[in-house]
N, C-alpha and C positions, 0 to 999 in steps of 0.2 A: 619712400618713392611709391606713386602710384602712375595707373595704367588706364587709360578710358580712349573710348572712341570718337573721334571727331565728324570722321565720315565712314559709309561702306567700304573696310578694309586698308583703314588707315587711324590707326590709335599713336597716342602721345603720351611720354612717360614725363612726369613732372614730378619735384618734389613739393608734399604736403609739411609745410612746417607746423610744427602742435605745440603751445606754451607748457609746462614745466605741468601747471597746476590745471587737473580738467573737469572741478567742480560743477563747472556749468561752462553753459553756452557764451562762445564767444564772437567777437564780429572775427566775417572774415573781409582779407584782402585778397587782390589777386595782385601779383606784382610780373610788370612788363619788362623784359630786359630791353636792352637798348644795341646797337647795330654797331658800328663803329666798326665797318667791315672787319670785325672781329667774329666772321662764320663758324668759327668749333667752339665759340664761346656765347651760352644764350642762359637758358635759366640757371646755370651753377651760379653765374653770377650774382644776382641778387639773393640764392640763395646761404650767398657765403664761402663759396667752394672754388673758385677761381675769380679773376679778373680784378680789380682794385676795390681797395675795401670802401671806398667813398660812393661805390655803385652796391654795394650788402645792405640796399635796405629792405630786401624779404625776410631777411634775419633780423634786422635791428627791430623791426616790427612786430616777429614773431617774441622776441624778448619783451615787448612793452605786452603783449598782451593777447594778441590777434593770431589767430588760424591765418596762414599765407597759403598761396599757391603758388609755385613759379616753373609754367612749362616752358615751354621752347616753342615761337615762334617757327614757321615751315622755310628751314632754309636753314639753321641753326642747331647747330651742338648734335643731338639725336639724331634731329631731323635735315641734316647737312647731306647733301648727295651731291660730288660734282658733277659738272657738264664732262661729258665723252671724251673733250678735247681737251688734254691736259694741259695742265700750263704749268710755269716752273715757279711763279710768284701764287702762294695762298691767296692772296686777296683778289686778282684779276680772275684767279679758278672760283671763288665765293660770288664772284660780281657775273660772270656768266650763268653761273648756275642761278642767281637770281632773275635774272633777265629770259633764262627759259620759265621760271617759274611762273615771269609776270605772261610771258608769250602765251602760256599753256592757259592762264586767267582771260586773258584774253579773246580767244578762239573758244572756246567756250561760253562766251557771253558776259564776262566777268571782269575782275580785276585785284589785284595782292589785295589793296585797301578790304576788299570785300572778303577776302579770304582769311586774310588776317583776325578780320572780325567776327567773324563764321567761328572759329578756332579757340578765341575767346569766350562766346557766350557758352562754348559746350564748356570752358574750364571753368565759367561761372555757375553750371546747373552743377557740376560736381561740387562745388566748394559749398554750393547751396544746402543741397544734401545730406553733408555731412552731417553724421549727429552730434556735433563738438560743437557746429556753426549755428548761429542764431539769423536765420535766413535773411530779417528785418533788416541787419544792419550790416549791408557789405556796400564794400567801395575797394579803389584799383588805382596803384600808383605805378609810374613807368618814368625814366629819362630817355631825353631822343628818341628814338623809336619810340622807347616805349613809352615819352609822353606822347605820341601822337597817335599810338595805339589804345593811350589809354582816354584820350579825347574821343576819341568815335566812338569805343565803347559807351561811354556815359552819355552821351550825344542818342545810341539808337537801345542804349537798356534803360527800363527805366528802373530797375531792381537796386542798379548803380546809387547808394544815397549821395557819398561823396567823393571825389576823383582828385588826383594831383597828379599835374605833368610838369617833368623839370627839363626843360630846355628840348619842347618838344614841334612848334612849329610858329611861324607868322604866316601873315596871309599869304596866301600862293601869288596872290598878282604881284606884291612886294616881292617877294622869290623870283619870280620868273624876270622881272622889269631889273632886278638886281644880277641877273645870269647866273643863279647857285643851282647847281646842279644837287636832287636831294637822294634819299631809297624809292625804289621802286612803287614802293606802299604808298609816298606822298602823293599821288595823284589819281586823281578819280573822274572817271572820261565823265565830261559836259559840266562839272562844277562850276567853273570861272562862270559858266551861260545862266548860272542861276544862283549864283552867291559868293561865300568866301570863306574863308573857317573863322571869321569874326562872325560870322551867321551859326555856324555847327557850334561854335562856342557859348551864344547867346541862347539856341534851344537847347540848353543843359537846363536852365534855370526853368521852376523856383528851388532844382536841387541844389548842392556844394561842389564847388567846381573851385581848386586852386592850380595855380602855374607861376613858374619861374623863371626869368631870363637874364642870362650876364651880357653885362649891355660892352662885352668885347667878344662877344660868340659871334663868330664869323655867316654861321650858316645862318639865322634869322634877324634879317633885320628889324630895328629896333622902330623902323615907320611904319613894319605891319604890327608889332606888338602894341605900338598906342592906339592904334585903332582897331582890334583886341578889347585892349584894357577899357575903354572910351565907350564900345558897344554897351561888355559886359556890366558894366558898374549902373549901365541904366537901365539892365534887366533884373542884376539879380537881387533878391530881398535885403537887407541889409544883417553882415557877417555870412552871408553865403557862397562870397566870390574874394579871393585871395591872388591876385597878385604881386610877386615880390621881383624885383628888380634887383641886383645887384653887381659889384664892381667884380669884376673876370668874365672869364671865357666858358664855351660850354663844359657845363661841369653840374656836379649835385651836393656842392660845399655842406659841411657839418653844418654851420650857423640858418642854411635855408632849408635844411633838413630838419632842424629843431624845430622850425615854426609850422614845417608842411606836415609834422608828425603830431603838430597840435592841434595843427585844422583839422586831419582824422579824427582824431581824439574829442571835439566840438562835435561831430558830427557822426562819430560813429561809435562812443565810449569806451569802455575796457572791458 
C-alpha cells in the first residue's frame, strides 16, 4: 500500500503491486476499476482483494510481469463519503453521493470527467517514479468505468504508450439517442458541440489503443461502436489499434482478456 497526494489536502491510498523478481526495470500499468454502483468497492478489485475475479486484472498483470497500480477512483472504497441524507438502499446512498460530487465539479468550473482525470495523471507521475518502473514503457487498463477512464487518460497523456478499455463507452450521441442513462464521469459539458469519443478515440493514435465490446451489453450500443471501430482503423498505424468484439454482455471474459494482455505485451514488453 502506498500514499500520495492528488491535490492540497487530499491524498489517496492505493495498492502498488511489485513482480516476485526485481532484477530490473519494469513497465508499469495503471489499472482502472470499474463502477457498477459497486461504491465500497474500487481498487481492491483489480487488485485481487475483493469483487469477481474476472475483474483481478491488476494482479493477473502483476503476475505476467508489470509494476500495477490500483487506486480508488473519488467516490469509491477509501475514498467513499456518503451524502448527509441517509438512505436505507447502499446504492441510491453511493448514487447521491456522486451526484454531489459531480455538483461540487461543477460549481467550481469543472466536471467528474476532469477530476477523474486530474487523479490519474498524479497516479501516473507516481508509478512513473518508481525505481522498479521503466518510465518509457507505461500504459493503463480499466473495464467500464474504468475503460472510459482509461480512454481519456491516453487521449490527454501522452506518456500513456498503450491503453485497453473493456467495455467502456460508444459514442455519446448513440447513448443519448438510445435513452441509456451512464456515470456521472460520462459526460463533459459542450462535447457533442465539437465531437464524439470516435474523435477522443482517434487522437490516441499513432499510440496503441485497444477496446472491447459484448455485442449483448446493454449500456453501449453497438451503432456507436462501429463508428468507433470505422474512425479508428483509419487512423491508427497498422497493429496499433485492437478491437475485439464478442458474443455476451458487459463483462471482461478470460478469452478477451488473453488477447488484450497481448496487446500490452506488443507494446509494452515484460
Amino acid at each position: 500500500m502506498i500514499d500520495y497526494a492528488v491535490a492540497p489536502g487530499e491524498r489517496v491510498r492505493a495498492f502498488l503491486l511489485v513482480p516476485a523478481e526485481r532484477q530490473r526495470r519494469r513497465p508499469g500499468i495503471l489499472a482502472s476499476h470499474q463502477h457498477a454502483r459497486e461504491y465500497e468497492v474500487g481498487k481492491s478489485e483489480p487488485a485481487g482483494l475483493a469483487g469477481k475475479r474476472m475483474y483481478h486484472y491488476g494482479v493477473e498483470l502483476c503476475r505476467q510481469g508489470y509494476v500495477v497500480l490500483c487506486p480508488d477512483h473519488l467516490g469509491f472504497e477509501e475514498r467513499y463519503r456518503p451524502a448527509t441524507v441517509t438512505r436505507r438502499d447502499a446504492r441510491s446512498e453511493g448514487r447521491d453521493q456522486e451526484s454531489l460530487l459531480l455538483a461540487d465539479c461543477l460549481l467550481h468550473g469543472s466536471s467528474l470527467t476532469a477530476k477523474y482525470l486530474f487523479d490519474m495523471l498524479q497516479a501516473f507521475d507516481v508509478l512513473a517514479s518508481d525505481e522498479r518502473v521503466d518510465s518509457r514503457r507505461l500504459g493503463v487498463i480499466g473495464h467500464s468505468l474504468g475503460g472510459q477512464t482509461a480512454l481519456w487518460h491516453a487521449f490527454y497523456d501522452e506518456r500513456v504508450r498503450v491503453a485497453f478499455a473493456s467495455c467502456g463507452f460508444s459514442t455519446l450521441e448513440t447513448v443519448q439517442r438510445h435513452g441509456i442513462p451512464h456515470n456521472f464521469a460520462s459526460y463533459l459539458p459542450g462535447l457533442l458541440e465539437i465531437g464524439d469519443i470516435d474523435d477522443v478515440v482517434a487522437a490516441v493514435a499513432p499510440r496503441a489503443f485497444g477496446m472491447s465490446h459484448g455485442m449483448q451489453d446493454p449500456l453501449f450500443p453497438m451503432d456507436g461502436i462501429r463508428r468507433i471501430q470505422s474512425r479508428a482503423r483509419a487512423v491508427f498505424p497498422e497493429r496499433h489499434f485492437l478491437s475485439i468484439v464478442f458474443r455476451g454482455a458487459h463483462s471482461f471474459p478470460d478469452s478477451v482478456k488473453r488477447r488484450a494482455y497481448a496487446f500490452l505485451r506488443r507494446h509494452l514488453g515484460t
